[in-house]
N, C-alpha and C positions, 0 to 999 in steps of 0.2 A: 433410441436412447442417446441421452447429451455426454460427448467426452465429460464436460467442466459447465458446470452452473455456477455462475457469480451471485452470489447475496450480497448487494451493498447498496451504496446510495448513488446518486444519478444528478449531476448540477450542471446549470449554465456557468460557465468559468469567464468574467471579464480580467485582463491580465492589464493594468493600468500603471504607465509605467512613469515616475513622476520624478522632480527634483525634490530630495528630502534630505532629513540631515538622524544621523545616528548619535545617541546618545547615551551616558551609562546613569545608570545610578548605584549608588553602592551603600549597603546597608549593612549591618553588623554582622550577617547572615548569608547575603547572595551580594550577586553583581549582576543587574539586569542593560541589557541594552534595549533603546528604544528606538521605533522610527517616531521624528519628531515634525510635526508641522503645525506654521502660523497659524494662530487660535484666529478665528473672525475670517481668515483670509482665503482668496480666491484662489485653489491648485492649479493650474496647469497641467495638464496630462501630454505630456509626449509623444506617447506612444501609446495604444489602446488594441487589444485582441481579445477577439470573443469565442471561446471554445466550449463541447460538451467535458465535462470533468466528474470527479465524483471516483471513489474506489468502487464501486462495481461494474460501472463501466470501462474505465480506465484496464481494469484486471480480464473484464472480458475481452477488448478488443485485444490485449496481449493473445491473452489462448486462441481466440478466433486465427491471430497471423500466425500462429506455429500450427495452423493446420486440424487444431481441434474441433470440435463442435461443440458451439459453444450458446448458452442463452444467460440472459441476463433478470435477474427477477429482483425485484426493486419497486416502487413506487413514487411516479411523476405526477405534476400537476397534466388536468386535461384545458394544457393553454399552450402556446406559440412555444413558451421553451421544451414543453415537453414531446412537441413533434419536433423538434429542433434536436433533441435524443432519439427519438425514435427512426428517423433520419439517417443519423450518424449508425448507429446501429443497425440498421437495413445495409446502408453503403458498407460496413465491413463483414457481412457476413454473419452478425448476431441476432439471434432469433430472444423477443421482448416477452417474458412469461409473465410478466408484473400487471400493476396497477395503474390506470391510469385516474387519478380523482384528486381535488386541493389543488395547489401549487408549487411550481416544480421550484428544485431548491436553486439556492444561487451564491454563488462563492465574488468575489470580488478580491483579486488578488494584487496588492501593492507593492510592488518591486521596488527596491530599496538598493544600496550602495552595498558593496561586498556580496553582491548576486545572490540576495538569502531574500525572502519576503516575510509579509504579513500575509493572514487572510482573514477577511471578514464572512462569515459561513452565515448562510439564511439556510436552515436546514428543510423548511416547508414539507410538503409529504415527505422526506427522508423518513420522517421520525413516526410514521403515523400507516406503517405497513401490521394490519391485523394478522395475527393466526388465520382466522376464519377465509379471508382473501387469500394468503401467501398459498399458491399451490406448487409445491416442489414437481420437477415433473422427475421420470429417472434418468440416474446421470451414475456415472462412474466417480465423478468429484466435486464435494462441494466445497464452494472457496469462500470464505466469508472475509467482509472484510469489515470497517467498524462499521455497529448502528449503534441508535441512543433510543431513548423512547419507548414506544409499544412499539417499533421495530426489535429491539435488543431482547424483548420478551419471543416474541416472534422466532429474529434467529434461534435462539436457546430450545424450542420448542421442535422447529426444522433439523436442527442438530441432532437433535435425544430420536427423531423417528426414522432418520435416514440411514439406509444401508451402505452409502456409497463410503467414500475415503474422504476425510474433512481436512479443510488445511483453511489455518485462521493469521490474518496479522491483526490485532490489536492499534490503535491509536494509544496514545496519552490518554485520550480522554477515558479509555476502557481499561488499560493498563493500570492507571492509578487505585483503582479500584479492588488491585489487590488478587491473589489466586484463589482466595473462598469464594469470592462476588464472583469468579468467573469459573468456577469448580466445574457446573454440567456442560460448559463448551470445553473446556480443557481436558476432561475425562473421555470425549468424543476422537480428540484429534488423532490423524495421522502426521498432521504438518503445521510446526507452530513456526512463523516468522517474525521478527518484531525486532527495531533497533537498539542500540543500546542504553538509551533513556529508556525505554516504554521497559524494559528487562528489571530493570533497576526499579524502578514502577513498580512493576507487579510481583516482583520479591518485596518490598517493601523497604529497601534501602535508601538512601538519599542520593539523587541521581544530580546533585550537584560536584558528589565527590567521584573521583575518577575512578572508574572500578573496569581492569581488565573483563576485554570481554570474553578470553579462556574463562575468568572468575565464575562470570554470568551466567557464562555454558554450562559452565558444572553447576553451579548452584540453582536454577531451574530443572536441570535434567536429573539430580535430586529429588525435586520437589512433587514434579511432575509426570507420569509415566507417557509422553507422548516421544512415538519412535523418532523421529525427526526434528530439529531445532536449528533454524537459523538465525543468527544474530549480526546484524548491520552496524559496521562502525566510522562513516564516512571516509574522512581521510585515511582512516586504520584500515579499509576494505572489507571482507567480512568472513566469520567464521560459521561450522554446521556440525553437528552430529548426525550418524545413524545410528547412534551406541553399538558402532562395530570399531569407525573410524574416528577420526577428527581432521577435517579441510581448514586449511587458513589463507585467502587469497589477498594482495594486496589489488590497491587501483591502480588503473591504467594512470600509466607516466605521464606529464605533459596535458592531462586533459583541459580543455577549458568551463568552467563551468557555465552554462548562458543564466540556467533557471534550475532552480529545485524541486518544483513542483512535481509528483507522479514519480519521481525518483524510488521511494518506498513499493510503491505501486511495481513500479518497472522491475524490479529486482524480486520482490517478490511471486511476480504471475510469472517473471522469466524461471524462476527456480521451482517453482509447481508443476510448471507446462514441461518442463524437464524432465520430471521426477513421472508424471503423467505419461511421458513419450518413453518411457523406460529408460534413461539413462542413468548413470551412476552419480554419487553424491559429486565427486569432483566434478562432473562436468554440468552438475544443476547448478555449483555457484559458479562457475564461469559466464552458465548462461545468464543469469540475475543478474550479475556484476556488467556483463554487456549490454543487456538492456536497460538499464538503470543509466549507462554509462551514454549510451546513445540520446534517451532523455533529458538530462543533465547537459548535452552541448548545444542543447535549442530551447525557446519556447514551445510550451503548449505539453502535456501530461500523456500527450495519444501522438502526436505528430510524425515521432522516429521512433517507436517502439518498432522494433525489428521484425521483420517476416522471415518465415522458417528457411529459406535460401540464403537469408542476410548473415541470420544466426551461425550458419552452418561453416558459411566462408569465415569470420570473425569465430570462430572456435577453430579453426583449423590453422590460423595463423595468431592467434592470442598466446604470446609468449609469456605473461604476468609472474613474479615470485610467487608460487603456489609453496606450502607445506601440507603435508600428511602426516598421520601420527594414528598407531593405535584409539582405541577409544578407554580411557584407564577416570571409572568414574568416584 
């Protein structure tokens, strides 16, 4: 039996690092910023890295380094990038229960000024994992993380039959969609992650407007009977319930940001793999908050995700302004 099964997607990550110019536009309604480049003209690339990326992988190799056992179940193309995951996956220790058939997916990520990017997503077999293929194998936990497609059909189907403890983060792109559209995964869950855009999403408020995210907490833990909720708020750090307590951790002082990518990723496989290893809610978002934090000072979505000796030194000296507080719903 698997500590943690990952359900998610599986991509080659190009990380292309370019001169570009940021732009806003502003309309009666929002205020969008752009990355902006010469129409006709030839980029320059600076800097170029080529990594495995994708939230199921990215969330497996987390569990895998804190010691779990861990499989990844997903669907690659059977071509050069998909042994190029398959690869990465053998060298940390994660066993591949997926598909191999199609084309493997491929993100193309353009790093921009203010250390935030763009990505251009080729979903390829992401999106194209059947019921009839997907074979859960047993696990103690499943971790989902987004699909679109006849994957999302797939997950939903893997969720409603499995006995183990679910824990889901949402994208935007499944967020928006609302808590009806997402009713038989959320009915399932033990562990719902998700930042403070994607929250705002799938209550259905306007996530242009600033809405605490104590607000968020209570107003999905409301909605929704899942025992567990964490909420990410960048700069603000992040808050959780177990509907016993309420944690509210800020970020590490001084960080530097390199890259954002796997940040989401990091924080939440670090707070599952926590909750997994039996520790308590304050020190699952410590551990998320570190892992996430270690991501965020490099390139690459897997690079310094933390191993369980790393973690352990780094919780024992993580001073952070933490709060507690009953849980009053």
């Amino acid at each position: 039996m698997f500590d943690v099964v990952t359900l998610g997607s599986a991509t080659v990550d190009l990380f292309a690092d370019t001169d570009s110019e940021l732009v806003q536009i502003e309309t009666r309604h929002s205020l969008e910023r752009l990355i902006a480049y010469p129409l006709g003209g030839k980029i320059l690339i600076k800097d170029l890295n080529i990594t495995v990326g994708g939230g199921g992988t990215n969330t497996a190799v987390a569990f895998a380094r804190q010691g779990l056992k861990t499989a990844f179940l997903g669907k690659i193309g059977d071509d050069p990038q998909g042994q190029q995951v398959l690869d990465l996956l053998a060298a940390e220790g994660v066993d591949f229960v997926g598909v191999k058939a199609g084309q493997t997916g491929l993100s193309v990520i353009l790093d921009s000024i203010d250390d935030d990017r763009t990505i251009l997503a080729f979903k390829g077999a992401n999106d194209f994992l059947s019921e009839d293929e997907a074979v859960l194998p047993r696990c103690r936990w499943l971790y989902c993380s987004a699909m679109l497609g006849q994957s999302l059909a797939t997950l939903k189907a893997l969720v409603a039959k499995t006995h183990a403890k679910v824990a889901f983060n949402p994208s935007s792109y499944l967020a928006k969609e609302g808590l009806a559209a997402l009713q038989p995964i959320l009915e399932r869950l033990t562990v719902l992650v998700l930042n403070k855009e994607e929250s705002a999403m799938l209550l259905g408020w306007d996530e242009r407007e600033n809405h605490g995210s104590d607000a968020l907490l209570k107003a999905l833990a409301s909605r929704v009977a899942i025992p567990v909720i964490a909420i990410t708020d960048g700069a603000a750090g992040a808050i959780a319930t177990d509907r016993h307590i309420v944690v509210w951790a800020e970020p590490q002082q001084g960080l530097t940001i390199v890259e954002t990518t796997g940040a989401g990723d990091a924080f939440a496989s670090g707070f599952v793999a926590a909750l997994a290893c039996g520790r308590a809610l304050e020190q699952a978002v410590k551990a998320g908050m570190l892992n996430a934090e270690s991501v965020l000072a490099f390139k690459g979505a897997k690079n310094k995700l933390l191993d369980k000796p790393s973690l352990e030194k780094k919780l024992a000296a993580d001073n952070r302004v933490f709060k507690r507080s009953p849980w009053q719903p």
